[in-house]
N, C-alpha and C positions, 0 to 999 in steps of 0.2 A: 308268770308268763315264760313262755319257752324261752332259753339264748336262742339268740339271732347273730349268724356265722354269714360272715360276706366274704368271697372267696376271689381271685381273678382263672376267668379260663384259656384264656389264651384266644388268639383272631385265627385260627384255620378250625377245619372241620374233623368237631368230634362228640362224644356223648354230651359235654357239658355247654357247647355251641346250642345243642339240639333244644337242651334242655335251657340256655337263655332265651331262646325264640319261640318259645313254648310258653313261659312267662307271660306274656301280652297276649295270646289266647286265654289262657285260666282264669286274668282277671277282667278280661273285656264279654267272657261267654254270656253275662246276663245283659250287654247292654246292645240293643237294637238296631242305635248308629254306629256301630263299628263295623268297619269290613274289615274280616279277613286277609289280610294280604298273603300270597303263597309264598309258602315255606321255601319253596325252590330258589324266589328271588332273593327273601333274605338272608338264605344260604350262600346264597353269591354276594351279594351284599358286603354280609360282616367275613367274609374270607379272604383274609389279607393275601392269598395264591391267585384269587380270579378276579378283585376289582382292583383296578387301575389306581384309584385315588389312593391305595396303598403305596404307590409310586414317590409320594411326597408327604405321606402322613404314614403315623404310625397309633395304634390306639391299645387298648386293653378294655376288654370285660368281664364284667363283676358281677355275680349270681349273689344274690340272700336269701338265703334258707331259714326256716323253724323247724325243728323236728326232721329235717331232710326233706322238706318238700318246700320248693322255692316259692316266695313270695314277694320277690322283687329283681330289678334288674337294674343296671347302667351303664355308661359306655367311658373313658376318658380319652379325648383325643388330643392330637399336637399335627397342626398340619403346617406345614414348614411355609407354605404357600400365604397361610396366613399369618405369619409371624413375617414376613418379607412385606406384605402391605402395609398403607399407611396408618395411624389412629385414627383419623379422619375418617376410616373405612371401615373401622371395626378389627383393625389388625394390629399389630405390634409383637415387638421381640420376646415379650415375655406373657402372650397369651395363648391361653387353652383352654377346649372344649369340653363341654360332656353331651351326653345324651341318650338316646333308645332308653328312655325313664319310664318304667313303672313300679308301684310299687301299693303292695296292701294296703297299710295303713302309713300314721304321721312315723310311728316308732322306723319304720321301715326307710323313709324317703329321706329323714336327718342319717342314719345311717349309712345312705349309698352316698350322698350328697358330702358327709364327712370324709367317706372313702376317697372319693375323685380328688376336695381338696387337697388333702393328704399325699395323692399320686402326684397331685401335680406340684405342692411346691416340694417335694424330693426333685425335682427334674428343673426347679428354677422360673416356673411360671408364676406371674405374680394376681393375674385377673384372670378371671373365668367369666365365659361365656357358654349358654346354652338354653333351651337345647335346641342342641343340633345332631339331626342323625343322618349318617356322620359327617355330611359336608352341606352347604348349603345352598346344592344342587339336589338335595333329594327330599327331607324332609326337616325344614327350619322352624325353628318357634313352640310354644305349648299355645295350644288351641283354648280358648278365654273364652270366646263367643260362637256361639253356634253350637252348642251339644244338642241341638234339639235336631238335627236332621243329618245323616249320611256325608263324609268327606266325597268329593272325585278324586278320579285317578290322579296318584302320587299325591294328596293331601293328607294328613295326618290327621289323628281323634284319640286323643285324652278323656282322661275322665276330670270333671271338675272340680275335683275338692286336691287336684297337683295344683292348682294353683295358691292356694292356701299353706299348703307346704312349703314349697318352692320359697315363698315369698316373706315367709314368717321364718325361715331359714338365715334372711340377709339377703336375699337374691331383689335385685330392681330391674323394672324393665328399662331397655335402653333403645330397642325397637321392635313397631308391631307392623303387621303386614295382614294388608287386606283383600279379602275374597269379593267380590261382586257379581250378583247374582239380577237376571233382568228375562222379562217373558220375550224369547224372541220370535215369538208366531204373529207381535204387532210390529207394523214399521215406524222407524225411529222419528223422531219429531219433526216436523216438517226444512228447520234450520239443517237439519245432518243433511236431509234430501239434499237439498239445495247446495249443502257442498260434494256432495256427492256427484249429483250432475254438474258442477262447476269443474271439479276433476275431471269425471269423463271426456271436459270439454277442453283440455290444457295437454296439445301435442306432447309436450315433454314428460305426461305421465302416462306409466305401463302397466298395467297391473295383470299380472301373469300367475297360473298355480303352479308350485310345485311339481316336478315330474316324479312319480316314485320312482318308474325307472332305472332313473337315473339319480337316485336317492342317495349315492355316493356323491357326486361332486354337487346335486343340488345341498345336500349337508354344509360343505364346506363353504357354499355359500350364504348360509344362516348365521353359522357359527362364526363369520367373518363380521357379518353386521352386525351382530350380539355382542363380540368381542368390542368390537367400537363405541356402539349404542351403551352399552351398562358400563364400561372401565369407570366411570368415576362414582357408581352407584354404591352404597355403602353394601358393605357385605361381599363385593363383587371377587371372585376367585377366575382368574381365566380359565377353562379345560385345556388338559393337555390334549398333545394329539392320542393318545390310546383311550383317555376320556370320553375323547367326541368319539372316535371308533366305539366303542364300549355305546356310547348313548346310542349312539343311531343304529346300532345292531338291535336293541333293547325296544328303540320304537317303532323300528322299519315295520312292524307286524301292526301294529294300530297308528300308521299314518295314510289318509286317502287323498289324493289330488285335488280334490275339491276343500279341502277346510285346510291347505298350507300355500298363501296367497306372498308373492314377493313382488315389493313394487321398486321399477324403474324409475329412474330420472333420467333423460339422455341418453336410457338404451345400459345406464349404471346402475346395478342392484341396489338402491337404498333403503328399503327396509322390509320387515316382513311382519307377519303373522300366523302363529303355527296353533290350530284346534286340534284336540282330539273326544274321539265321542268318549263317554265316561265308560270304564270298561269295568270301573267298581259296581255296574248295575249287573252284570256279569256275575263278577267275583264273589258278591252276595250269596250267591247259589252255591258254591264250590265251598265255601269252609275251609280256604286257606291250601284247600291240596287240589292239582292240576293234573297226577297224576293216578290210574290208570286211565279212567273213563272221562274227567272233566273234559282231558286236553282235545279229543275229538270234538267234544261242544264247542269248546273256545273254537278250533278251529274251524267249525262250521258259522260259527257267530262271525267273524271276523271277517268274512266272505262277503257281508253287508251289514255293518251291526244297523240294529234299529233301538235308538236309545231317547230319554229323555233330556238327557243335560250335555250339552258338549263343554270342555273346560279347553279356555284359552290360556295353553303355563307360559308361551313365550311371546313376547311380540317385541321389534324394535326399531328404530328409524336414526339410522346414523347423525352423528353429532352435530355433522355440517350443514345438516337440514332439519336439526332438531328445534332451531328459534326461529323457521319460516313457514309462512305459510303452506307451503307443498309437503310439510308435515301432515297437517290435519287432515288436508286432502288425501293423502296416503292412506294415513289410517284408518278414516270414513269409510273409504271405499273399501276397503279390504273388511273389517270389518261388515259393510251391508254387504259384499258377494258372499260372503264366507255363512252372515246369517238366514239370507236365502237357498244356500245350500244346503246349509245344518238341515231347513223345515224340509225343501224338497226330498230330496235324497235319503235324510235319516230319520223323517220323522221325528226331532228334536221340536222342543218347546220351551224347551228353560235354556241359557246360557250362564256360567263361572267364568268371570276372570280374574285373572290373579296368581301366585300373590302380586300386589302393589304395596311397596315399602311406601310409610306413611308420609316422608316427606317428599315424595313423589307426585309433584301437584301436579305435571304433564297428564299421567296416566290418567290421573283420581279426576281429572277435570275433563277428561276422555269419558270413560264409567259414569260422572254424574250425565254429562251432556247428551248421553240416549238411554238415561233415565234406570239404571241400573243402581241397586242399593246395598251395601255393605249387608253381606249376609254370613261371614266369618273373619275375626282378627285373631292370630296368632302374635305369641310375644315370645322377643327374644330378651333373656334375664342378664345381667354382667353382677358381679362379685369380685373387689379385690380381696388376696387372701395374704 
């Protein structure tokens, strides 16, 4: 067998960037479910000059070559942010990340997997977690369930036999997160009605969309509830402010007033719900490049997409209304406007939400209750080293 040379390329942009993100094309080209993600994004992405999350973290990546031609990739990260959180949270002062994992075969993944350790206890880290690429705001966990069908947008897709590696390495999962999937062209069970017009009927509740408009400060008004609703959720990183700048510059193009619903208490923002239609049914077409002629499509598509699945990546309901009942009612209702939207408007028939971290009985008991079924778990793996 040929050596196998694993090398680090540095996080700005150059031939050997090109050629890590080229890696996850060559070995996903025969498989069905995989989208392409563009090149452009995770250009921006892994370039420690234009993402923010570079602000508080720092990483390195590592190409494996045979012969000069790569057949693996991965990422080591240290994100300061998460070394300042609790244990309790998935954080501590001496942990560190890997991720953006692929790799040929087993010879290939002990080998990148050795690398990171390696990187990281030079630098003092003592557990590793992953993956995580590269924060756990964009793409968390390896994908265990579901390779029979298409990620949505910002979900990730593994090929299944990384888990086998990963696992038989020393790596255990420590948590999984799950996707649910439900037909929303029926209406939900005759209980959710019932709280649904229970809400409608309770002065103190508002349920209001989104303005893109004014997509600046309605941002900061998500991002406020978010920040409250998850601080004690495990995993949870707050965004900085160039973060949330950065996100909302990144979604303002696929977010429409009808699927980002924020509900009042008192006339006080307390929680929301943010949909977007899957834009991976799109990106399917494009083969990962946007440039010359895609981007005209996208941006004809984007003018009204008309899609199958809408995914719901965010939703939250601040802490101090999270053990009462003006909870459920919140979410009900936002949820059924949002899914009578989805049909009218976009011609949507299927719904994703998620992820839901597994001890998150609030959500998961949301998802069971209008009949929606676990249709992908990702895992996240830890390793002391």
């Amino acid at each position: 067998m040929a050596d196998l040379k694993i090398y680090p390329i540095g996080t700005k942009q150059n031939r050997d960037l090109n050629r890590f993100i080229e890696v996850a094309y060559k070995l996903n080209k025969d498989n069905p479910n995989w989208i392409a993600p563009l090149r452009s994004e995770l250009r921006e992405q892994l370039n420690s000059q234009k993402n923010p999350w570079f602000e508080h973290a720092t990483a390195e990546y590592f190409l494996a070559e045979r012969d000069g031609e790569p057949v693996g990739r991965i990422s080591a990260q240290i994100d300061q942010l998460v070394q300042e959180s609790p244990p309790e949270q998935g954080g501590g002062k001496d942990v560190g990340m890997w991720g953006m994992f692929e790799a040929a075969d087993e010879e290939v993944a002990y080998a990148l997997l050795k690398t990171v350790e390696e990187w990281h206890e030079k630098r003092g880290n003592k557990k590793l977690i992953g993956p995580i690429s590269l924060s756990i705001w964009e793409e968390p966990g390896l994908l265990i369930k579901g390779h029979d069908h298409a990620p949505t947008i910002m979900m990730g897709h593994q090929r299944p036999e990384y888990r086998g590696w990963i696992e038989s390495y020393g790596y255990q999962g420590i948590k999984d997160l799950f996707t649910y999937e439900l037909d929303i062209t029926k209406p939900f069970p005759e209980i959710i009605q019932k709280i649904v017009v229970s809400g409608e009927k309770n002065p103190r509740i508002r349920i209001r969309q989104a303005q893109k408009k004014d997509f600046i400060s309605e941002a900061k008004i998500l991002m406020d509830i978010l920040n409250d609703a998850w601080s004690k959720n495990w995993g949870y990183i707050p965004l900085t402010d160039h973060e949330i700048e950065h996100a909302r510059h990144n979604l303002e193009p696929i977010v429409y007033n009808e699927l980002v619903m924020i509900a009042e208490i008192d006339g006080e923002p307390a929680a929301f719900m943010m949909t977007l239609p899957d834009v991976n049914e799109k990106l399917a077409e494009f083969k990962g490049k946007l440039f010359p002629f895609n981007f005209v499509k996208m941006l004809w598509w984007l003018r009204h997409p008309k899609v199958r699945t809408m995914r719901v990546p965010l939703m939250g309901v601040r802490k101090k209304f999270q053990a009462s009942r003006l909870a459920g009612q919140m979410a009900f209702m936002m949820i059924e406007y949002i899914r009578r939207n989805s049909v009218k408007d976009f011609g949507a028939t299927r719904g994703e939400i998620g992820w839901i971290l597994d001890n998150n009985q609030g959500m998961r008991s949301i998802a069971t209750a209008i009949k929606s079924e676990v249709n992908r778990i990702y895992r996240i793996y830890s390793k002391s080293i």
